[in-house]
C-alpha positions as a Markdown table, in Angstrom:
| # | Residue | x | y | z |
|---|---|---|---|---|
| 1 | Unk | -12.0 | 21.5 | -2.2 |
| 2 | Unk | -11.0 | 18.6 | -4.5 |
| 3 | Unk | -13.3 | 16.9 | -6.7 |
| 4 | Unk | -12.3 | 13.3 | -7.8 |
| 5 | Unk | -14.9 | 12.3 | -10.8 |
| 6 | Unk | -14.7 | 8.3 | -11.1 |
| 7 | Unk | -16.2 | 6.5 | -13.8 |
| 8 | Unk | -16.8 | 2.8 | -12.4 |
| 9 | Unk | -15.1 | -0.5 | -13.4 |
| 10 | Unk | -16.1 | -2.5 | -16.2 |
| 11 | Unk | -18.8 | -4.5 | -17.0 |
| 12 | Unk | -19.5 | -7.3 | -19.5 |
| 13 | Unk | -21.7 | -5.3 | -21.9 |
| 14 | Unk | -18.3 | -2.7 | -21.7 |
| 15 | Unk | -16.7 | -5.2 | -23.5 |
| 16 | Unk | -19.7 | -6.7 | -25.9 |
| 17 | Unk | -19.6 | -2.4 | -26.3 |
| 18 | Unk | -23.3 | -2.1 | -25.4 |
| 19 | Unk | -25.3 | 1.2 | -24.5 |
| 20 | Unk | -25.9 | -0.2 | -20.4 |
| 21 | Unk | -28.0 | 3.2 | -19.8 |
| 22 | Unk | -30.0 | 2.5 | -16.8 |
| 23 | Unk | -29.6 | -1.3 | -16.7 |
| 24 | Unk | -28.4 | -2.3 | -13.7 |
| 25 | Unk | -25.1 | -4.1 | -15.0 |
| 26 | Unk | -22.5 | -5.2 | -12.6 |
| 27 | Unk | -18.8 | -5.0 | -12.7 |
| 28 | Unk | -17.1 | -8.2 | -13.9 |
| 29 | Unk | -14.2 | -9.9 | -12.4 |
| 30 | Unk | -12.1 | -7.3 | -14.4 |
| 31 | Unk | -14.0 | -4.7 | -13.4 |
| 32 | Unk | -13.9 | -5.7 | -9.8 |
| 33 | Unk | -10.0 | -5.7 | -10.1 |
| 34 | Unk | -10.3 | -2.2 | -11.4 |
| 35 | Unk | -11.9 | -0.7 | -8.4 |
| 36 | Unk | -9.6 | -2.8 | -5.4 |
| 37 | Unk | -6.4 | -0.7 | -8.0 |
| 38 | Unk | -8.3 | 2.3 | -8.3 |
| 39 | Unk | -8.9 | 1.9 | -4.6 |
| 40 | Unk | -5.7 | 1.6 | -4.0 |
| 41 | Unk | -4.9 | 4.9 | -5.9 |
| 42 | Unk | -7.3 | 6.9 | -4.0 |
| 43 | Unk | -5.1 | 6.8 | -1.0 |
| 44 | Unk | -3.0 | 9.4 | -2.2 |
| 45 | Unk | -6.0 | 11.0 | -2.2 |
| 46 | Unk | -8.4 | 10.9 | 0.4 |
| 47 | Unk | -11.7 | 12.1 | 1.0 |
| 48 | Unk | -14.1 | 13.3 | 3.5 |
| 49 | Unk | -17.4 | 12.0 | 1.4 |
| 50 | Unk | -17.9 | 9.8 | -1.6 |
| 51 | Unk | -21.2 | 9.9 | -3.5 |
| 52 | Unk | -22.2 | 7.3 | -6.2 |
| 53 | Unk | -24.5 | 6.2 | -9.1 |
| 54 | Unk | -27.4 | 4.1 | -7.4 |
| 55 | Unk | -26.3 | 1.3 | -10.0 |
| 56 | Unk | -24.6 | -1.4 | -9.0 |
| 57 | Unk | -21.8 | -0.9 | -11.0 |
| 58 | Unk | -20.8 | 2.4 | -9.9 |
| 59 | Unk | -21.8 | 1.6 | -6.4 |
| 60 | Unk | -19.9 | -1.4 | -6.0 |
| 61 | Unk | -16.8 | 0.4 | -7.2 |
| 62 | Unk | -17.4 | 3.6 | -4.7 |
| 63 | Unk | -17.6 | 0.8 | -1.6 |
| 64 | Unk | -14.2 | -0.2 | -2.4 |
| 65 | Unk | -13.0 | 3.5 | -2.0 |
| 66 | Unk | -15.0 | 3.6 | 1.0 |
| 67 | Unk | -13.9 | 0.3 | 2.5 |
| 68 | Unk | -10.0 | 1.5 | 2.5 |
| 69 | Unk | -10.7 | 5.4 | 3.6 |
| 70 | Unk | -13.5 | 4.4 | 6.0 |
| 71 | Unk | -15.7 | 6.7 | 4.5 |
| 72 | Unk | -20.0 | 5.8 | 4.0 |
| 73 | Unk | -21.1 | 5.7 | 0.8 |
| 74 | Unk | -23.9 | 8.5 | 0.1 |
| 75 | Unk | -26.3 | 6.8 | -3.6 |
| 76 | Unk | -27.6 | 9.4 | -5.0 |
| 77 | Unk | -30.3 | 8.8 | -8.0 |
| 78 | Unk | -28.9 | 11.6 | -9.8 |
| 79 | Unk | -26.1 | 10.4 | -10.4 |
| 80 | Unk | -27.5 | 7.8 | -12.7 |
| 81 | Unk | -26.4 | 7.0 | -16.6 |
| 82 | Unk | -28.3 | 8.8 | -18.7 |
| 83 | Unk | -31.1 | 6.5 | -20.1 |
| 84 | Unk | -30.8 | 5.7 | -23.7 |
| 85 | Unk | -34.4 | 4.5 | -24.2 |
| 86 | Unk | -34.6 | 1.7 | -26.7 |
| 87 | Unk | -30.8 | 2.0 | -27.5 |
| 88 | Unk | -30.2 | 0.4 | -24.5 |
| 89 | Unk | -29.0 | -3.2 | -24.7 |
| 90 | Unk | -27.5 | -2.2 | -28.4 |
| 91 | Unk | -24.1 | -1.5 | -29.6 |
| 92 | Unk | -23.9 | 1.7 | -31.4 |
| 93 | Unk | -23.5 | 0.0 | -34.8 |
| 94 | Unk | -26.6 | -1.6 | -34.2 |
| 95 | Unk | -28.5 | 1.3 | -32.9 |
| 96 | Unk | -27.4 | 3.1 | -36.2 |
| 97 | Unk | -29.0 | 0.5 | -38.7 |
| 98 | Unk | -32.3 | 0.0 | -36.4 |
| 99 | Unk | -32.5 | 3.8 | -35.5 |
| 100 | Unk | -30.7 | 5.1 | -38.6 |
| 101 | Unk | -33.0 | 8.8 | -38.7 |
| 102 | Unk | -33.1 | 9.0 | -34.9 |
| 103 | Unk | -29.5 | 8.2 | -34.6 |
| 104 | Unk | -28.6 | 10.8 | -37.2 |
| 105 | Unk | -30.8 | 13.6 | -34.9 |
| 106 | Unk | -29.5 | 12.7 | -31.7 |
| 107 | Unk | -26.0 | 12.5 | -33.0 |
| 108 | Unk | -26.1 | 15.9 | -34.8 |
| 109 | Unk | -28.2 | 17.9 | -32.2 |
| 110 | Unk | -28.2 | 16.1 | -29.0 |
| 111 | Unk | -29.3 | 19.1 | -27.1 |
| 112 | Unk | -32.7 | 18.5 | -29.1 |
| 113 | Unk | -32.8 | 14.9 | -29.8 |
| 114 | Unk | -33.2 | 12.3 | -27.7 |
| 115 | Unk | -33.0 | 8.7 | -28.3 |
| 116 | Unk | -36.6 | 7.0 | -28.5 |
| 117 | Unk | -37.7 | 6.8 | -24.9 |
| 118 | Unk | -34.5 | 8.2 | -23.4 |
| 119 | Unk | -33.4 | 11.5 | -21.5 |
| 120 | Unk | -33.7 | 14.9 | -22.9 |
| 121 | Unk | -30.2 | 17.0 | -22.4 |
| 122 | Unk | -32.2 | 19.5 | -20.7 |
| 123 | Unk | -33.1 | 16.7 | -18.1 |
| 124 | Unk | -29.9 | 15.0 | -17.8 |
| 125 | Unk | -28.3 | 18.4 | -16.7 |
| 126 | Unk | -30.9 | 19.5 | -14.5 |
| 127 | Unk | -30.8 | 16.2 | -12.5 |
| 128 | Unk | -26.4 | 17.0 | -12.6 |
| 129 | Unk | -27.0 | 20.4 | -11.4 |
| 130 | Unk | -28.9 | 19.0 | -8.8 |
| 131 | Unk | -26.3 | 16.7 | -7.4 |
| 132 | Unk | -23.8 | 18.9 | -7.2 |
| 133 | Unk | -26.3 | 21.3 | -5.6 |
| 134 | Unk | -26.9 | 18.8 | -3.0 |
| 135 | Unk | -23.1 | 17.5 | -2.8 |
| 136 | Unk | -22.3 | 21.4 | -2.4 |
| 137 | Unk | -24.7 | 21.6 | 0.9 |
| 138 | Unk | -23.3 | 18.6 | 2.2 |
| 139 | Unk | -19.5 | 19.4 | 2.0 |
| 140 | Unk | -20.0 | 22.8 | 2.2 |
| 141 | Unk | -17.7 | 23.5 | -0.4 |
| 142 | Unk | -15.2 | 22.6 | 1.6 |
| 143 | Unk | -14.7 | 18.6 | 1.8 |
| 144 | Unk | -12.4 | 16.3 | -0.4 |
| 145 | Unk | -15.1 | 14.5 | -2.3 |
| 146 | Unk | -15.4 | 11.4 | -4.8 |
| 147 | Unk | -18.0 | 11.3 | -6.9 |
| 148 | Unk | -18.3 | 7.8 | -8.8 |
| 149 | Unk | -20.9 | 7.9 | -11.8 |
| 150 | Unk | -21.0 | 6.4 | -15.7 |
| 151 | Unk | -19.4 | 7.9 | -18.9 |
| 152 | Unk | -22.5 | 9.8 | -19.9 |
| 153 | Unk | -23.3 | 11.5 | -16.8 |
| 154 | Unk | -19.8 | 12.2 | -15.9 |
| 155 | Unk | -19.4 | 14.3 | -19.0 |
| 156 | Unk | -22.7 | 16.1 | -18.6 |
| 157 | Unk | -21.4 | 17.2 | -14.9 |
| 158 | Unk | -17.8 | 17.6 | -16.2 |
| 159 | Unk | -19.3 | 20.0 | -19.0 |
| 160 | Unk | -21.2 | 22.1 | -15.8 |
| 161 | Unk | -18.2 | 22.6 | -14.3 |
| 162 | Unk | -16.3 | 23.9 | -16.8 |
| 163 | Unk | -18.7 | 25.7 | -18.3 |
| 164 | Unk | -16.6 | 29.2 | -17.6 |
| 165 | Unk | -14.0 | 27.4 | -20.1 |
| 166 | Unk | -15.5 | 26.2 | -23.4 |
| 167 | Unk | -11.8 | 24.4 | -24.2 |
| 168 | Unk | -12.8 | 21.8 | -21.4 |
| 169 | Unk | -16.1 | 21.5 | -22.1 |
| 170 | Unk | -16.2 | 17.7 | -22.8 |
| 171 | Unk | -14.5 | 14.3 | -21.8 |
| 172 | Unk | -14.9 | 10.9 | -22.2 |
| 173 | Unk | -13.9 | 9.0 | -19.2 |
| 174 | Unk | -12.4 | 5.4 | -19.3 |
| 175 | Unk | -13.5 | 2.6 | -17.1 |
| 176 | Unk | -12.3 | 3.1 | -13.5 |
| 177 | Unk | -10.1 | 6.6 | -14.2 |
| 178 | Unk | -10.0 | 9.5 | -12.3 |
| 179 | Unk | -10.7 | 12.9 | -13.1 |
| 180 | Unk | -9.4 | 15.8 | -10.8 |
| 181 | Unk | -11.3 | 19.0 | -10.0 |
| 182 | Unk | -10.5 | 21.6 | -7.7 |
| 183 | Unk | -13.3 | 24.1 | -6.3 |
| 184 | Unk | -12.9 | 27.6 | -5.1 |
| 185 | Unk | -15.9 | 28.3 | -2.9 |
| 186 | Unk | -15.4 | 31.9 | -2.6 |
| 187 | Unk | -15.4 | 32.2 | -6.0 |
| 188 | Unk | -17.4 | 29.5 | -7.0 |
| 189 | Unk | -15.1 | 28.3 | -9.8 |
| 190 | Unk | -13.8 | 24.9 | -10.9 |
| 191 | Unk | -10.3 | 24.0 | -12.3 |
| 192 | Unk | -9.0 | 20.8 | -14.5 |
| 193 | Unk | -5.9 | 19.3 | -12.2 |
| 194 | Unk | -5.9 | 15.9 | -14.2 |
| 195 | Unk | -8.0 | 14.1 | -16.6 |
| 196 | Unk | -8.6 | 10.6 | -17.1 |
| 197 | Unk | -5.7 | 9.5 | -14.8 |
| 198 | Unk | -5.8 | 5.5 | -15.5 |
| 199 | Unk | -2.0 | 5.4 | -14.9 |
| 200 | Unk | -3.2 | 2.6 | -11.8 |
| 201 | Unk | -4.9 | 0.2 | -13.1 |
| 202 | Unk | -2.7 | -2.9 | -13.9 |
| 203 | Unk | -2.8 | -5.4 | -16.5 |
């Protein structure tokens, strides 16, 4: 089974380099251009499912996948960005002089910090674990699948998978890239093909 993790296209506050969190921000006409080329690149590789991010953002980018392979679209809630609380709506400079103590915290223990009024690491991979649980029952382990999400989450569920190799155990995904996965379901273990392919998008 091959796992395509897709980060959606971009958004306004991409550029003004704001925390979006669970804001409901949608792609701009950039961004849109993004998904029809990352579209595009996904019919090299096709799929049996694609799940997405209930945001708009990531949503609107999975239909464009969908649209070319004619495949539905399953939103799924767990597949939301993490929520950054009161950060949200900042840029991380910002958030550093407001929340200076917090930001320290969060920043050097993030498994025990949170930001004010935001998701607890335990929480954010609980919810991932429970998406892929679901995505696993669905394909049966067995189904090409795209799963279109945001930056934060798609590390968190990256960081599951590779769990069984600490060298992989983090990745920062760019707007609109695509990260490549294979699963054994016999053995029940992941493998890195490609990371952060953005080799598609154009201009």
């Amino acid at each position: 089974m091959k796992i395509y993790l897709i980060r959606h296209g971009q958004t306004d506050w991409n550029i003004a380099g704001k925390i979006q969190g669970s804001h409901d921000i949608p792609l701009n006409e950039t961004g849109i251009r993004q998904a029809e080329q990352l579209a595009e690149a996904m019919d090299t590789r096709p799929v049996a499912r694609i799940f997405s991010s209930t945001l708009a953002r990531a949503r609107e980018t999975a239909e464009k996948i969908g649209k070319r392979q004619q495949v539905e679209v399953c939103a799924m809630e767990q597949l939301m960005e993490v929520e950054f609380g009161k950060w949200e709506g900042l840029t991380w400079e910002e958030i550093q002089k407001a929340y200076k103590k917090e930001y320290e915290c969060w920043s050097i223990n993030p498994a025990e910090a949170a930001p004010p009024g935001g998701e607890r690491y335990e929480t954010i991979m609980n919810r991932c674990v429970q998406a892929w649980d679901q995505i696993l029952k669905i394909t049966n382990g067995r189904e090409d699948t795209a799963i279109v999400s945001h930056g934060a989450t798609l590390a968190h569920l990256f960081s599951y998978m590779m769990r069984k190799a600490p060298q992989e155990d983090h990745v920062i995904v760019g707007n609109a890239s695509i990260t490549s996965i294979e699963y054994d379901p016999l053995t029940e273990d992941f493998v890195l093909l490609d990371r952060n392919d953005s080799t598609h998008l154009k201009g």
